[in-house]
Structure formats: C-alpha cells, structure tokens
Chimera marker file (.cmm) of the C-alpha trace (Angstrom):
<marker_set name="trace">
<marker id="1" x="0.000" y="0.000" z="0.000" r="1" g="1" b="0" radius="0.5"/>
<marker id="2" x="1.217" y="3.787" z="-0.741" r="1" g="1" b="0" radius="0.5"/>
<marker id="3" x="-0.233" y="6.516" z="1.491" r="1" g="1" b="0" radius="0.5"/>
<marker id="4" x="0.223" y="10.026" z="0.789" r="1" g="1" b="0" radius="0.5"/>
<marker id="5" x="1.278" y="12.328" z="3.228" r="1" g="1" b="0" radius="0.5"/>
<marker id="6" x="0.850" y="16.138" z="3.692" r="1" g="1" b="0" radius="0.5"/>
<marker id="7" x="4.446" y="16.692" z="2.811" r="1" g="1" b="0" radius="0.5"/>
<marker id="8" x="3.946" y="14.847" z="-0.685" r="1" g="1" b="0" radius="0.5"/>
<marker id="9" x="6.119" y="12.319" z="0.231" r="1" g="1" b="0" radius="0.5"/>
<marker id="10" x="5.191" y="9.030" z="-0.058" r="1" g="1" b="0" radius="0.5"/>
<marker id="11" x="5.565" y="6.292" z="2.528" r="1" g="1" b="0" radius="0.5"/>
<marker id="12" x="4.977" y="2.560" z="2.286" r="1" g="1" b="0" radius="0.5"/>
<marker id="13" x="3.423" y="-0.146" z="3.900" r="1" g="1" b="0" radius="0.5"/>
<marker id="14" x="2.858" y="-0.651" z="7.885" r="1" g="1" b="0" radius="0.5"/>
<marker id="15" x="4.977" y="1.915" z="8.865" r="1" g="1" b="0" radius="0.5"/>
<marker id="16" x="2.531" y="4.819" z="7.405" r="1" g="1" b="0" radius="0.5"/>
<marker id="17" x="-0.820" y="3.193" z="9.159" r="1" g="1" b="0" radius="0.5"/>
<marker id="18" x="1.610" y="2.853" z="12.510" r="1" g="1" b="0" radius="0.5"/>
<marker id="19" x="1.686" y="6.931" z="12.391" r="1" g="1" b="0" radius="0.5"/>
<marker id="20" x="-1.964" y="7.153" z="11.695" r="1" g="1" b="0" radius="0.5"/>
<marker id="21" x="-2.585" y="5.364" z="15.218" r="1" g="1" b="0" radius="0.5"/>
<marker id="22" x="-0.444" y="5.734" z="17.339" r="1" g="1" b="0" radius="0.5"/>
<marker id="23" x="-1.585" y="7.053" z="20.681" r="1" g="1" b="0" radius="0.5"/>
<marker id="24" x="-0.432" y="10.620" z="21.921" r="1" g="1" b="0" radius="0.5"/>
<marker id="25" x="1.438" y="9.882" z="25.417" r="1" g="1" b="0" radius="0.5"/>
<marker id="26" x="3.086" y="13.233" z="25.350" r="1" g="1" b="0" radius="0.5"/>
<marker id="27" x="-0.248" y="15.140" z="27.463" r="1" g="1" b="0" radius="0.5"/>
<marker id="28" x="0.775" y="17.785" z="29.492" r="1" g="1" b="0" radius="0.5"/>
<marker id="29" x="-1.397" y="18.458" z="32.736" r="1" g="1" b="0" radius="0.5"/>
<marker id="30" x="-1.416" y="21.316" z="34.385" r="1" g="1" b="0" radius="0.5"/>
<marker id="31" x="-2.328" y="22.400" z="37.870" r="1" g="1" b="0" radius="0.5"/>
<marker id="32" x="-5.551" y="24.127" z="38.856" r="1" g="1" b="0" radius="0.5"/>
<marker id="33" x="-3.563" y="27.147" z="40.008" r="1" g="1" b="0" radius="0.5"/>
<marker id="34" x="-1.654" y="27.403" z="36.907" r="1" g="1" b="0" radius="0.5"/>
<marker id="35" x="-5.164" y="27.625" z="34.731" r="1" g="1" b="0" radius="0.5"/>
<marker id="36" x="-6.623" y="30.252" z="36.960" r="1" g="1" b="0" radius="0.5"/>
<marker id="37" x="-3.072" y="32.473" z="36.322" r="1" g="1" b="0" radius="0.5"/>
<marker id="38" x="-3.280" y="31.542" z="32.595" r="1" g="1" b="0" radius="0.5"/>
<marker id="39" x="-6.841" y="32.699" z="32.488" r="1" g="1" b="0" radius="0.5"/>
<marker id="40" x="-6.294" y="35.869" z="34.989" r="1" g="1" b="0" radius="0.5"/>
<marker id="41" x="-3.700" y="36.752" z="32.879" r="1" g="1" b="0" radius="0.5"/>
<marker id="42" x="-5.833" y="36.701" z="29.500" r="1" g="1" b="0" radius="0.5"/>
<marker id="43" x="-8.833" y="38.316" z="31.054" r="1" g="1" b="0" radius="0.5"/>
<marker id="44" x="-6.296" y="41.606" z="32.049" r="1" g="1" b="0" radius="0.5"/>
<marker id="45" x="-6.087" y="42.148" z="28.512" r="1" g="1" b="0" radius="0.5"/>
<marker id="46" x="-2.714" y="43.635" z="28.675" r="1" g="1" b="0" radius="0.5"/>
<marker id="47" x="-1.394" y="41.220" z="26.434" r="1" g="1" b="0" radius="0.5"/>
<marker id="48" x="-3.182" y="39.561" z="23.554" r="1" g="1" b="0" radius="0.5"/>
<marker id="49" x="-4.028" y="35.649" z="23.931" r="1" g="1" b="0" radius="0.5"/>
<marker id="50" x="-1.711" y="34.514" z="21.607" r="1" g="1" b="0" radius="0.5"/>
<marker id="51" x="0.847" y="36.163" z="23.039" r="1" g="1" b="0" radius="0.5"/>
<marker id="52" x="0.313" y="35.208" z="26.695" r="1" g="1" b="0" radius="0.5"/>
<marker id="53" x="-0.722" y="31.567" z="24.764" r="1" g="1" b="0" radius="0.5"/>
<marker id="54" x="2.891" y="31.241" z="23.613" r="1" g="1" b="0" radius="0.5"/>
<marker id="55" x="4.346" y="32.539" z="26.462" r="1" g="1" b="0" radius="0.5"/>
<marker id="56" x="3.157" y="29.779" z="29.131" r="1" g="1" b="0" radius="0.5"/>
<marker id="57" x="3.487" y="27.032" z="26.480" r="1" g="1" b="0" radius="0.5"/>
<marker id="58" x="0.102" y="26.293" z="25.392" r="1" g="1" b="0" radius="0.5"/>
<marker id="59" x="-2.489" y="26.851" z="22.703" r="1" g="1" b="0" radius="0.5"/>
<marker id="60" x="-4.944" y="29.451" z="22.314" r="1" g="1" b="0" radius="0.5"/>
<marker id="61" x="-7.858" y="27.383" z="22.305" r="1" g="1" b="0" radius="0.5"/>
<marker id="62" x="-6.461" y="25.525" z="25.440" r="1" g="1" b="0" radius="0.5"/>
<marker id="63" x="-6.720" y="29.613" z="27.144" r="1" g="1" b="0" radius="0.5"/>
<marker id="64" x="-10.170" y="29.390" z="25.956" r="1" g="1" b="0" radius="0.5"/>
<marker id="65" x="-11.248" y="25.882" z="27.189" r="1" g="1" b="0" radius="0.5"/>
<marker id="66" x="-10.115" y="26.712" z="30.876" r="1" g="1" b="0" radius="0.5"/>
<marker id="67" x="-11.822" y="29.646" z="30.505" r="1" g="1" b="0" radius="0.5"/>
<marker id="68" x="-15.089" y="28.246" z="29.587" r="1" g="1" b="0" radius="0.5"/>
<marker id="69" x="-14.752" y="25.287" z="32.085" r="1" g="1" b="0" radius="0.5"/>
<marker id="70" x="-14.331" y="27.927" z="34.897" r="1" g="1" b="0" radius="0.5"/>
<marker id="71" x="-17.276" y="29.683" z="33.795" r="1" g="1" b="0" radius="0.5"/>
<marker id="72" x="-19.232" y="26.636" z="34.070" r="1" g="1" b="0" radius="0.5"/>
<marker id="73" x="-18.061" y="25.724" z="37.545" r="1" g="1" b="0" radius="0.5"/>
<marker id="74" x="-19.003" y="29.205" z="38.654" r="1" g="1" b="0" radius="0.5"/>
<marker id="75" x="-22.271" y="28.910" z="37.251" r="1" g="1" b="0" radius="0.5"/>
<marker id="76" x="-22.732" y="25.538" z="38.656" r="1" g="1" b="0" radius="0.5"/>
<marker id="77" x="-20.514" y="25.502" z="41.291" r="1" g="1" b="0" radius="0.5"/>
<marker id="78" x="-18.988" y="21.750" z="41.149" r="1" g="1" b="0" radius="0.5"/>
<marker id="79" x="-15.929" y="20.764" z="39.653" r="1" g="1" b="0" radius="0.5"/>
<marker id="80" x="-14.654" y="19.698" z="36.139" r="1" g="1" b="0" radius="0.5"/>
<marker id="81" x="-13.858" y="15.546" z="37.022" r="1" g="1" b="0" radius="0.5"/>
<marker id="82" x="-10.524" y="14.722" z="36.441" r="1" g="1" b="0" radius="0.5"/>
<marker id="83" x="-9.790" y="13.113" z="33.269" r="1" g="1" b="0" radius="0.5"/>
<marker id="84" x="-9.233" y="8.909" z="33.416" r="1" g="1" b="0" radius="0.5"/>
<marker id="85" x="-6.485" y="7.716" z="32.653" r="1" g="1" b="0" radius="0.5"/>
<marker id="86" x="-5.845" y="6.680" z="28.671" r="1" g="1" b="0" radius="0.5"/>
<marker id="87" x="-5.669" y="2.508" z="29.980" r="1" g="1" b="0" radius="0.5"/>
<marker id="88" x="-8.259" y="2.822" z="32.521" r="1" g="1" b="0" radius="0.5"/>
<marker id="89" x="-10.591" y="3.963" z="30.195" r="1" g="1" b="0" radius="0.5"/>
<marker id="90" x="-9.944" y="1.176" z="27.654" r="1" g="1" b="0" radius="0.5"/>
<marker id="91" x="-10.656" y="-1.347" z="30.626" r="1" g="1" b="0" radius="0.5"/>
<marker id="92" x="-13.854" y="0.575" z="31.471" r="1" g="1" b="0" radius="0.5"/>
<marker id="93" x="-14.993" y="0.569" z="27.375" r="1" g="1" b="0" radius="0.5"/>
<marker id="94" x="-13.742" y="-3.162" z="27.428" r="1" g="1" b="0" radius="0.5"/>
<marker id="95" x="-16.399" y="-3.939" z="30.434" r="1" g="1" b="0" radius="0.5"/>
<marker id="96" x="-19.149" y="-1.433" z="28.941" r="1" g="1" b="0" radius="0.5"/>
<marker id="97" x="-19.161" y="-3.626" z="26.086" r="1" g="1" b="0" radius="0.5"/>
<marker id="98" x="-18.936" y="-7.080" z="27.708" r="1" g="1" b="0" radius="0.5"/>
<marker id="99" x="-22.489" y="-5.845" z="30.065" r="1" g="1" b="0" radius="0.5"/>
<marker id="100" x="-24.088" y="-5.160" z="27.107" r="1" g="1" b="0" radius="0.5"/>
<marker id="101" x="-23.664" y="-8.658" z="25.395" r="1" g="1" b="0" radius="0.5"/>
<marker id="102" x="-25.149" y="-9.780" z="28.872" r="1" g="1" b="0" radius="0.5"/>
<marker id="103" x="-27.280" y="-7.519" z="29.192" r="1" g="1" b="0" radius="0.5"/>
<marker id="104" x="-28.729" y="-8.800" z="25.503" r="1" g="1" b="0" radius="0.5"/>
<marker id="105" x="-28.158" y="-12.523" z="26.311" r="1" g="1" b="0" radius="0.5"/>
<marker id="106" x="-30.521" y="-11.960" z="29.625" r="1" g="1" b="0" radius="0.5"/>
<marker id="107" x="-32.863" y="-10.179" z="27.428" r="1" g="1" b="0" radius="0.5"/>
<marker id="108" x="-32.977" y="-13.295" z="25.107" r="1" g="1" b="0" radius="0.5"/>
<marker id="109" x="-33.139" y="-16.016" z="27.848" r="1" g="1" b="0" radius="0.5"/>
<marker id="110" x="-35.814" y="-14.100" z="29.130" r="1" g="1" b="0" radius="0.5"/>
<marker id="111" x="-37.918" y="-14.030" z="25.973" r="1" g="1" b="0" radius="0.5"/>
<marker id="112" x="-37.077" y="-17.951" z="25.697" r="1" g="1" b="0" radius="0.5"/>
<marker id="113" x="-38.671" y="-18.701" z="28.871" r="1" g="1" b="0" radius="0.5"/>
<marker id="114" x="-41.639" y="-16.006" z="28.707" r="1" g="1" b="0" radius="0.5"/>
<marker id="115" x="-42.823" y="-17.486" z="25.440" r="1" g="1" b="0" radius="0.5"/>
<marker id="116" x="-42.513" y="-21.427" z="27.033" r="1" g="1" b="0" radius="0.5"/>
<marker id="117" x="-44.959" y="-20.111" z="29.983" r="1" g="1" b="0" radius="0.5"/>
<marker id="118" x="-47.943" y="-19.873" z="27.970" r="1" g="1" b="0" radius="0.5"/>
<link id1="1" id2="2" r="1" g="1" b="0" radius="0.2"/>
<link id1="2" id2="3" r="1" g="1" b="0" radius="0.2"/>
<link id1="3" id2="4" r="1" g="1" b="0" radius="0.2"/>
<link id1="4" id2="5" r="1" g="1" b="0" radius="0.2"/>
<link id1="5" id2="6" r="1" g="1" b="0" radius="0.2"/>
<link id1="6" id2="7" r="1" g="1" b="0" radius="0.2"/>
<link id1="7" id2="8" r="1" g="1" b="0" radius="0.2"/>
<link id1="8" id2="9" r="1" g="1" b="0" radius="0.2"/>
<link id1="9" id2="10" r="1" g="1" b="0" radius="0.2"/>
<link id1="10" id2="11" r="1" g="1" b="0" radius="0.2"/>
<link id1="11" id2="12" r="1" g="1" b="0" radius="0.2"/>
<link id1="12" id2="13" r="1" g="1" b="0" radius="0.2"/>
<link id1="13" id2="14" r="1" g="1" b="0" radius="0.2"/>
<link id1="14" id2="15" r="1" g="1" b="0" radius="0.2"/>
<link id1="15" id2="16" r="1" g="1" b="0" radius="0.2"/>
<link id1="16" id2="17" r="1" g="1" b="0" radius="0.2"/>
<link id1="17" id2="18" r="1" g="1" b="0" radius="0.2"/>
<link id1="18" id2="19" r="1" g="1" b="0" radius="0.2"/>
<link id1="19" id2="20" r="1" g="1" b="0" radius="0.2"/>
<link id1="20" id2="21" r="1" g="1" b="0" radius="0.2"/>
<link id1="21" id2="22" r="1" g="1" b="0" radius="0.2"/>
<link id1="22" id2="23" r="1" g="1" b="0" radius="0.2"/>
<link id1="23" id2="24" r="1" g="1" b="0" radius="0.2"/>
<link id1="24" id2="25" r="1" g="1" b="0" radius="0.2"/>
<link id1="25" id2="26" r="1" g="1" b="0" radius="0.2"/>
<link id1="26" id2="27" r="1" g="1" b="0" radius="0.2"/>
<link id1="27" id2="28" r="1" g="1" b="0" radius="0.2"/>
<link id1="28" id2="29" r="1" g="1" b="0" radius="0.2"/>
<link id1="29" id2="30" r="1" g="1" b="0" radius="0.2"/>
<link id1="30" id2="31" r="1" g="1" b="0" radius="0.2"/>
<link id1="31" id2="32" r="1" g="1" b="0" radius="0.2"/>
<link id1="32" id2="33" r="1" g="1" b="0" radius="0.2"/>
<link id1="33" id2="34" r="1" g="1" b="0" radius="0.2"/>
<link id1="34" id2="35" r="1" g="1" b="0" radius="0.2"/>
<link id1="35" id2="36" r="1" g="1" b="0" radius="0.2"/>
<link id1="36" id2="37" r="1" g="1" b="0" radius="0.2"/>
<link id1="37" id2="38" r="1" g="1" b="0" radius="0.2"/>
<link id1="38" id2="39" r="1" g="1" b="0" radius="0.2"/>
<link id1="39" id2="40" r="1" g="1" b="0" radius="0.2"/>
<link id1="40" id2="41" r="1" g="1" b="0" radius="0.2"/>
<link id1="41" id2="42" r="1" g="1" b="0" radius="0.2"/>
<link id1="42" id2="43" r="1" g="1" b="0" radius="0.2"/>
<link id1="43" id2="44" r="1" g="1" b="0" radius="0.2"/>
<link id1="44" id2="45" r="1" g="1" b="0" radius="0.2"/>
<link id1="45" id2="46" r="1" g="1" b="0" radius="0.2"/>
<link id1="46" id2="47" r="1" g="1" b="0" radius="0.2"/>
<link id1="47" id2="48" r="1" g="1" b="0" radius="0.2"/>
<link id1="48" id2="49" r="1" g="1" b="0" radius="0.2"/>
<link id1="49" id2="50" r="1" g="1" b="0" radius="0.2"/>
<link id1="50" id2="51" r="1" g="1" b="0" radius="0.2"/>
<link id1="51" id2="52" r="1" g="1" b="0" radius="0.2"/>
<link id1="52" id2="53" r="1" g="1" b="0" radius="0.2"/>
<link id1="53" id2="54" r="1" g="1" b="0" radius="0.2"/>
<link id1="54" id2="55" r="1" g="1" b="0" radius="0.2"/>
<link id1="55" id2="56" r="1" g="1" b="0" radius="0.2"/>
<link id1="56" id2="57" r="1" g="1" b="0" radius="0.2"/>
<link id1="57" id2="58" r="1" g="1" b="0" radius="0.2"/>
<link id1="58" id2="59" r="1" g="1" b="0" radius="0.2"/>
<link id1="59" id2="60" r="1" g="1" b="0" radius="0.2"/>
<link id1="60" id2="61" r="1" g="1" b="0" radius="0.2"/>
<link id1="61" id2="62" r="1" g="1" b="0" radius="0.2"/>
<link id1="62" id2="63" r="1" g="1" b="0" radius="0.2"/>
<link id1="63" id2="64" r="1" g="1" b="0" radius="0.2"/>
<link id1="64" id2="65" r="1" g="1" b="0" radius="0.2"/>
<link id1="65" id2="66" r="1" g="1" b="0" radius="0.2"/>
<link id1="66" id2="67" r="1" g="1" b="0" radius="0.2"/>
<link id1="67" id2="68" r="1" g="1" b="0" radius="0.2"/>
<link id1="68" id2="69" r="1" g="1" b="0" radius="0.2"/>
<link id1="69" id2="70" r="1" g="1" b="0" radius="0.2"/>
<link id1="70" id2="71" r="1" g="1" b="0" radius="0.2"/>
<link id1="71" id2="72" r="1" g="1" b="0" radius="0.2"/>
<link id1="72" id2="73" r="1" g="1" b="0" radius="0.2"/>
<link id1="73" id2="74" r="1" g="1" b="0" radius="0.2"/>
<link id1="74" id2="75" r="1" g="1" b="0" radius="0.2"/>
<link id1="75" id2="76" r="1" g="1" b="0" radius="0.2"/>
<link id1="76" id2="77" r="1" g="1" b="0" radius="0.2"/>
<link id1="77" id2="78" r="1" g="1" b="0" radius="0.2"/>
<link id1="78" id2="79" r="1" g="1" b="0" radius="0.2"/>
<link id1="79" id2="80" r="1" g="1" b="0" radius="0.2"/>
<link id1="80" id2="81" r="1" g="1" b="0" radius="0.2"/>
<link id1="81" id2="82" r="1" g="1" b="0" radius="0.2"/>
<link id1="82" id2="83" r="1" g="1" b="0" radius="0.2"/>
<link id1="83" id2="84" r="1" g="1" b="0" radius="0.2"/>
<link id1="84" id2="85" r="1" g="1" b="0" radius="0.2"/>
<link id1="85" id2="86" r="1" g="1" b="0" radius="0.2"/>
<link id1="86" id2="87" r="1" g="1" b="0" radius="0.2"/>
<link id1="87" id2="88" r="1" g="1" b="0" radius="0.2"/>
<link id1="88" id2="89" r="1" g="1" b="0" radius="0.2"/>
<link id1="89" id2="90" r="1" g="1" b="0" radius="0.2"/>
<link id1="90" id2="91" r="1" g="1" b="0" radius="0.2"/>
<link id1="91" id2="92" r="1" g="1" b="0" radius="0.2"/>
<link id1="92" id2="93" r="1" g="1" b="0" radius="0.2"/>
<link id1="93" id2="94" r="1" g="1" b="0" radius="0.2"/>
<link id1="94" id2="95" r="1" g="1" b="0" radius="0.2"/>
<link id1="95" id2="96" r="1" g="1" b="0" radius="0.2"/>
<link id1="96" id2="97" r="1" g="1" b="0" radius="0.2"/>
<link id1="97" id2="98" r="1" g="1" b="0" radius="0.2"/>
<link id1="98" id2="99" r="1" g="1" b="0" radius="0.2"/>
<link id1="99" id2="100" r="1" g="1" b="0" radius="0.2"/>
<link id1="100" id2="101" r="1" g="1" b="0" radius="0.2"/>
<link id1="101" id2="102" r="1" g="1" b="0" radius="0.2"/>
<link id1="102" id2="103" r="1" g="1" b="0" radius="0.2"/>
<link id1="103" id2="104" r="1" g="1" b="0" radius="0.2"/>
<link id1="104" id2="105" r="1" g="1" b="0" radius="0.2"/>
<link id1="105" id2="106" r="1" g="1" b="0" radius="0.2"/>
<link id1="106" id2="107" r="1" g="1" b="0" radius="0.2"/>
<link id1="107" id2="108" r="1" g="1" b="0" radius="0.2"/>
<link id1="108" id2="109" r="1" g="1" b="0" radius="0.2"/>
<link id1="109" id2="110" r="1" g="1" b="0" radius="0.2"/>
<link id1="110" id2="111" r="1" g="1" b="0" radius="0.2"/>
<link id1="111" id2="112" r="1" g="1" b="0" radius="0.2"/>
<link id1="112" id2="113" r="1" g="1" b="0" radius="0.2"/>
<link id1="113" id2="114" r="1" g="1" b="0" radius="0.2"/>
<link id1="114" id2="115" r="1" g="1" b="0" radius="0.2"/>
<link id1="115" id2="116" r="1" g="1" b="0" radius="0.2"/>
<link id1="116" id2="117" r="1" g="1" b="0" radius="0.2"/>
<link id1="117" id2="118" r="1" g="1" b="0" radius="0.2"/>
</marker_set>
C-alpha cells in the first residue's frame, strides 16, 4: 500500500498506518492554580491571547477551554472531574461492552422462557 502524506512524500506499507494510530502519550497536565493564572492573565487584557498563549506554552484554544470550564463551575458551582487515565478507560470501554452482550443474552433467555410459559 502507498499513502500520501501532507508533505507529498510518499511512505509505504505498515509503517505509514503505525503513524496514523499511534496514541499521543506526550499530554501535558497542568495544575488548577496554573489555569486560573493563565486565564487571569488573559482576562487583564494587557497582552493579547496569543501572546500570553505562547508565552506559558500552550495553545490558544487551550486559554479558551479553561476559561469556559471555569465559567461553568461558577455557574454551577462543582468541579470539572478529572480526566481517566488513557488505559483505565480502555478497561472501562472493554467492560461497557462485555455488560451489554449480557445484558442482551438476559434479554434473550428471558424471551425464551416467557414465550414457554404460555
């Protein structure tokens, strides 16, 4: 197989569908007190958001998220939940999915044994 790339190169084989999925473990997470700063500082308006963006490191639209999810937990007054980890949440799709096939099989059984009742 040939894939083309953005670059115009072309790459070959395994190798281009192993950088199509390979899993981002590079996250960064930040503290609570670090997103209220980055978000005090962009609400001064003394610099613009790209530059206070670049400055600490992070995207503009990250600014913007922490923003909005502050707003939110004013409004609502809980908490954003902390993220789950990348494996954890594989195990708890992995187990979503193995309660639903039970979930269906019961559902079966049960129509089994309803219609031999009558």
């Amino acid at each position: 197989m040939i894939f083309p790339t953005f670059g115009g190169h072309l790459q070959k084989g395994i190798l281009a569908l192993n950088e199509v999925f390979m899993e981002r473990k590079d996250y960064k997470r930040y503290s609570r007190e670090f997103k209220l700063e980055a978000v005090r500082l962009a609400s001064l308006g003394e610099k613009p958001k790209a530059q206070i963006a670049r400055d600490l490191g992070i995207r503009v639209n990250q600014l913007r998220k922490w923003r909005l999810d502050f707003e939110l937990e004013d409004r609502t007054g809980a908490q954003t939940p902390p993220s789950i980890p990348g494996e954890e949440m594989r195990g708890l799709r992995r187990e979503n999915v193995r309660l639903r096939d039970e979930i269906e099989l019961l559902k079966k059984a049960a129509m089994y044994f309803a219609r031999g009742s009558r």
